[in-house]
C-alpha positions as CSV (number, residue, x, y, z in Angstrom):
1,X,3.2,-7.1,-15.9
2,X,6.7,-7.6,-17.0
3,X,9.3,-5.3,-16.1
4,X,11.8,-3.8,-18.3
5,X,14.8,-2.8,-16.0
6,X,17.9,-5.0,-16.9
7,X,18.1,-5.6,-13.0
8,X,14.8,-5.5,-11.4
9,X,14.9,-8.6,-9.4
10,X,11.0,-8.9,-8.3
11,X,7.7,-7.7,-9.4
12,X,5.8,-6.4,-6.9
13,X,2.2,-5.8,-6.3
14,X,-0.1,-4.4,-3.6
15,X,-3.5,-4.7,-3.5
16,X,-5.1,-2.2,-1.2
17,X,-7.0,1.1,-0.8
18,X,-5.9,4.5,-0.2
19,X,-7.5,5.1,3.3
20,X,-6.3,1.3,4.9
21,X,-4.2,1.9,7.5
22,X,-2.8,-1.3,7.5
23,X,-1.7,-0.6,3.5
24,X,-0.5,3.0,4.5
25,X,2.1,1.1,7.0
26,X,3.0,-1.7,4.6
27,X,3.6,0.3,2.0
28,X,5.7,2.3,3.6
29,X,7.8,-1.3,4.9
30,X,7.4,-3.6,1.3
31,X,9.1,0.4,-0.6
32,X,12.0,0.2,2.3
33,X,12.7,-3.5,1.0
34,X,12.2,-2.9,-2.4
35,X,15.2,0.0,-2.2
36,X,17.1,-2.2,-0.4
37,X,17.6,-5.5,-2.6
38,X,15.9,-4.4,-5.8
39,X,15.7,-0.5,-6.5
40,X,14.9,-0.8,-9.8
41,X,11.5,-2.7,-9.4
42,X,8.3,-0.5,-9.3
43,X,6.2,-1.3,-6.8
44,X,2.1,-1.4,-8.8
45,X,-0.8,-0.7,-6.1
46,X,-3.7,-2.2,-8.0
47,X,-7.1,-0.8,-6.4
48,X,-9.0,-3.0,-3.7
49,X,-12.3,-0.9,-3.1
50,X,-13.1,-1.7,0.1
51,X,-16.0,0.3,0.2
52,X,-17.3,-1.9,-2.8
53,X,-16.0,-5.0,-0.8
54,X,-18.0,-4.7,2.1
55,X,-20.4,-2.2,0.5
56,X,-19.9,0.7,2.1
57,X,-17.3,3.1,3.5
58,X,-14.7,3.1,6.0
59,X,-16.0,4.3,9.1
60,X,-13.7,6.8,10.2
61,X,-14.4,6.4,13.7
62,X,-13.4,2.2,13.2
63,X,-10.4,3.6,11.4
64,X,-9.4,6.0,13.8
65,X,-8.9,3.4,16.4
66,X,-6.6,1.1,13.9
67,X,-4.6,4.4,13.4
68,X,-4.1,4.6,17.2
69,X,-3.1,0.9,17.7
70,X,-0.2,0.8,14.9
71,X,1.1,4.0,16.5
72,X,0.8,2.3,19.9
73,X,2.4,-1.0,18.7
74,X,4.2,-1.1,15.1
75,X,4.8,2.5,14.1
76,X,4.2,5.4,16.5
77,X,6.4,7.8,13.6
78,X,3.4,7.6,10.9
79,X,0.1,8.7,11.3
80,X,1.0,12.1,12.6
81,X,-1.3,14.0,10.9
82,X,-4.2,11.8,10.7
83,X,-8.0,13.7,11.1
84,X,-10.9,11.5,11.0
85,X,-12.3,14.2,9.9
86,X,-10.8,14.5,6.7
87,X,-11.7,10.6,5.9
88,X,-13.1,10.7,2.3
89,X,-16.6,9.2,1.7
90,X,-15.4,7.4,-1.2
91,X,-11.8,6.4,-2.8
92,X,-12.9,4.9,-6.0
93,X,-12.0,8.7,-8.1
94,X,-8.6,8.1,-6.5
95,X,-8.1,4.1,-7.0
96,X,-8.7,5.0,-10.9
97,X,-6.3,7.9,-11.0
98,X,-4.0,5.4,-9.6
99,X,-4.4,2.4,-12.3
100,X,-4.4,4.8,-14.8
101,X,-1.0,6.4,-13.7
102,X,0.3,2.1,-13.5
103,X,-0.8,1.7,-17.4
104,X,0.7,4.9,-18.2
105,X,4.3,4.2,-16.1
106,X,4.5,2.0,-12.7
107,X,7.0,4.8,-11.3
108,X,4.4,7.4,-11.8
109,X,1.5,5.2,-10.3
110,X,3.8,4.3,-6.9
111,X,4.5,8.5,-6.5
112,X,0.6,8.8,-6.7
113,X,-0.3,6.2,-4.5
114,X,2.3,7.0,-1.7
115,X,1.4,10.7,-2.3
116,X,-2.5,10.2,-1.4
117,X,-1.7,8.0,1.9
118,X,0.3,10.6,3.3
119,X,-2.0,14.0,2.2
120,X,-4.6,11.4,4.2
121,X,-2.5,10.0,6.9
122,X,-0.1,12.2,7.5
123,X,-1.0,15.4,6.5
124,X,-5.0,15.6,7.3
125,X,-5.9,16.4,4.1
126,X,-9.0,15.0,2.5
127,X,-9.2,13.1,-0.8
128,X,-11.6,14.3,-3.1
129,X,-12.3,16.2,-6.5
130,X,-10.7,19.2,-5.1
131,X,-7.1,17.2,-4.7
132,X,-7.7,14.7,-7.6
133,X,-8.4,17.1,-10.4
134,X,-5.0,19.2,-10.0
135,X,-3.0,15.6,-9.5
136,X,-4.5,14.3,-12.9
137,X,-3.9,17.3,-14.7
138,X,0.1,17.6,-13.4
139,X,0.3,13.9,-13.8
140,X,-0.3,14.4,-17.2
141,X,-4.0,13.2,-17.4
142,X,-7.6,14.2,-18.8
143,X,-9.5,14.4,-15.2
144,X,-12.6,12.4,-16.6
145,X,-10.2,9.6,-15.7
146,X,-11.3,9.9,-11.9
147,X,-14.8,8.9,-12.5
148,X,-13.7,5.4,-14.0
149,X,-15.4,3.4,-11.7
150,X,-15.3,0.4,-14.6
151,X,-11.4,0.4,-14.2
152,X,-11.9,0.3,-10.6
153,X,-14.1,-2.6,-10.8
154,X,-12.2,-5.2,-13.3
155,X,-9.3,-4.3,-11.0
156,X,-11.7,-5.6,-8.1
157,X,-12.7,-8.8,-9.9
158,X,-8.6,-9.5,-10.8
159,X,-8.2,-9.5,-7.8
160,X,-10.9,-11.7,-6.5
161,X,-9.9,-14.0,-9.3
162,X,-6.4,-14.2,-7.9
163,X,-7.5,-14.6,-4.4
164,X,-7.2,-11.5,-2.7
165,X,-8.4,-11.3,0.8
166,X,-8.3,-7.7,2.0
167,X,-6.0,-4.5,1.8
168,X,-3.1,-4.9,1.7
169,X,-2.8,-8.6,-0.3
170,X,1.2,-8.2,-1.4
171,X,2.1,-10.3,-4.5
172,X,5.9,-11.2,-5.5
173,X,5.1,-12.7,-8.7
174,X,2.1,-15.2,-8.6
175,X,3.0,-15.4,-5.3
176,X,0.5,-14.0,-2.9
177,X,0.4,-13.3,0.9
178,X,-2.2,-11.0,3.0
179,X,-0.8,-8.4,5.8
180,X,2.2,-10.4,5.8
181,X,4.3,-7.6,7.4
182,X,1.5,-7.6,10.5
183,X,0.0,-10.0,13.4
184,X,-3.4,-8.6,14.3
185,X,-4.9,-10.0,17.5
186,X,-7.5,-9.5,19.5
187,X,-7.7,-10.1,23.3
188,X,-10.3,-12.0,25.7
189,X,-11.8,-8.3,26.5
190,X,-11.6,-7.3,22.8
191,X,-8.5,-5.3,22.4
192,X,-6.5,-5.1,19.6
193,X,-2.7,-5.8,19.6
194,X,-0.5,-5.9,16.7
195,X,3.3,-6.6,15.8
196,X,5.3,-6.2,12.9
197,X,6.9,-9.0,11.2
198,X,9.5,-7.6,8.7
199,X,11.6,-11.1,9.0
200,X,8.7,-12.9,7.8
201,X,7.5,-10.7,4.9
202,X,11.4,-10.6,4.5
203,X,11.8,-14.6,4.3
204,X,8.7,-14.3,1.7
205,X,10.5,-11.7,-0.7
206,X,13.7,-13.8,-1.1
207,X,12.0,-17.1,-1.3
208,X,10.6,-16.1,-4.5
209,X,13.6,-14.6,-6.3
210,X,14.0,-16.4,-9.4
211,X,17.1,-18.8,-8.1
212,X,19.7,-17.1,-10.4
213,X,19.2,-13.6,-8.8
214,X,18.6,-14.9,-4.6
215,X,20.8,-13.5,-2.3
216,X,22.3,-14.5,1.1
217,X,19.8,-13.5,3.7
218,X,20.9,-10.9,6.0
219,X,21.7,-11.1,9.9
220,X,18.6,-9.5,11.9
221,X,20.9,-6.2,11.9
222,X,20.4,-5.9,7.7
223,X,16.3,-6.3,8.9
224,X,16.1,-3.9,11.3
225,X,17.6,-1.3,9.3
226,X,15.6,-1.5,6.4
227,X,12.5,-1.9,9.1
228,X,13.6,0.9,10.3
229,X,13.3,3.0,7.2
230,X,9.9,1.8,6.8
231,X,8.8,4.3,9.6
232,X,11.2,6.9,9.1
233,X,9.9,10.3,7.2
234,X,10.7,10.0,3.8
235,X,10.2,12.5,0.9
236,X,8.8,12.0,-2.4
């Protein structure tokens, strides 16, 4: 997609589903850059079904423990709310709301997209019929567009054509990186241990700024504030 804005500097894209916690955190880091050096740029989360993926769903009790470990190590102000509980058994109604708010305007599609990962992750709401249907209708939509799995689906195959390896995959332009913004390892006695890596995922943005619009790169100072945002409580 080509934007329109006289000075949007990058086109972003994030592949990813609504209940990854790993896409919940970067989405919340890859919006703090994008205010920061290129405001005017909507950020387009194209749908990554995992449960299609790996055919079946998220298993709240696996996801549950990935919610504890970026509290413990990256972000420890997100997540607040989270219920396992209150996992969905499917995401596919709210990955076609979603594309279906992109088509109609990006803007619209990022408001949707951050407003589902925090009713889930923050709030402990669950995603089903009973939210969808009210946030098609105010968005401005016929609610049969929920149950377009086919959407969904070519979504999924764009993305495996483009080389998409999990949620979140973050494109700048054909340019495409997965998890950039986190190290995930695991330990001799199987622990998990992440940490952030806003320079890097920082270093990636401006290396793909058409060379007319780059930008010195900031001291570690300029990184850590905008990181910083990234876990901060923000409205929408």
């Amino acid at each position: 997609m080509t934007l329109q804005r006289e000075d949007a500097l990058v086109e972003i894209e994030i592949f990813a589903d609504v209940w990854c916690p790993f896409a919940h955190f970067s989405l919340r880091a890859v919006r703090a850059l994008r205010d920061s050096i290129s405001p005017a740029s909507p950020i387009l989360v194209r749908a990554w079904p995992l449960e299609l993926v790996n055919g079946k769903p998220l298993d709240p009790v696996v996801t549950a423990g990935h919610v504890g470990e970026l509290r413990r190590d990256v972000a420890p102000e997100l997540f607040t709310g989270f219920d396992p509980d209150a996992m969905p058994t499917t995401t596919l109604g709210a990955l076609a709301l979603v594309e279906t708010a992109n088509d109609a305007d990006p803007w619209l599609g990022e408001r949707i997209s951050v407003r589902l990962r925090d009713a889930l992750f923050e709030e402990g709401r669950r995603i089903d019929d009973a939210m969808l249907t009210p946030l098609a209708r105010r968005s401005g939509f016929d609610v049969t567009v929920i149950g377009d799995r086919a959407r969904v689906e070519a979504r999924l195959e764009e993305g495996r054509t483009r080389g998409v390896q999990g949620s979140p995959h973050i494109f700048i332009g054909d340019s495409g990186m997965f998890c950039p913004l986190l190290d995930i390892e695991r330990d001799r006695l199987g622990g998990v241990h992440m940490r952030e890596r806003f320079e890097r995922f920082e270093a990636f943005v401006q290396e793909h700024l058409a060379p007319s619009q780059s930008r010195p790169r900031r001291n570690k100072a300029g990184v850590r504030n905008w990181a910083a945002r990234a876990v901060a409580p923000r409205p929408d």
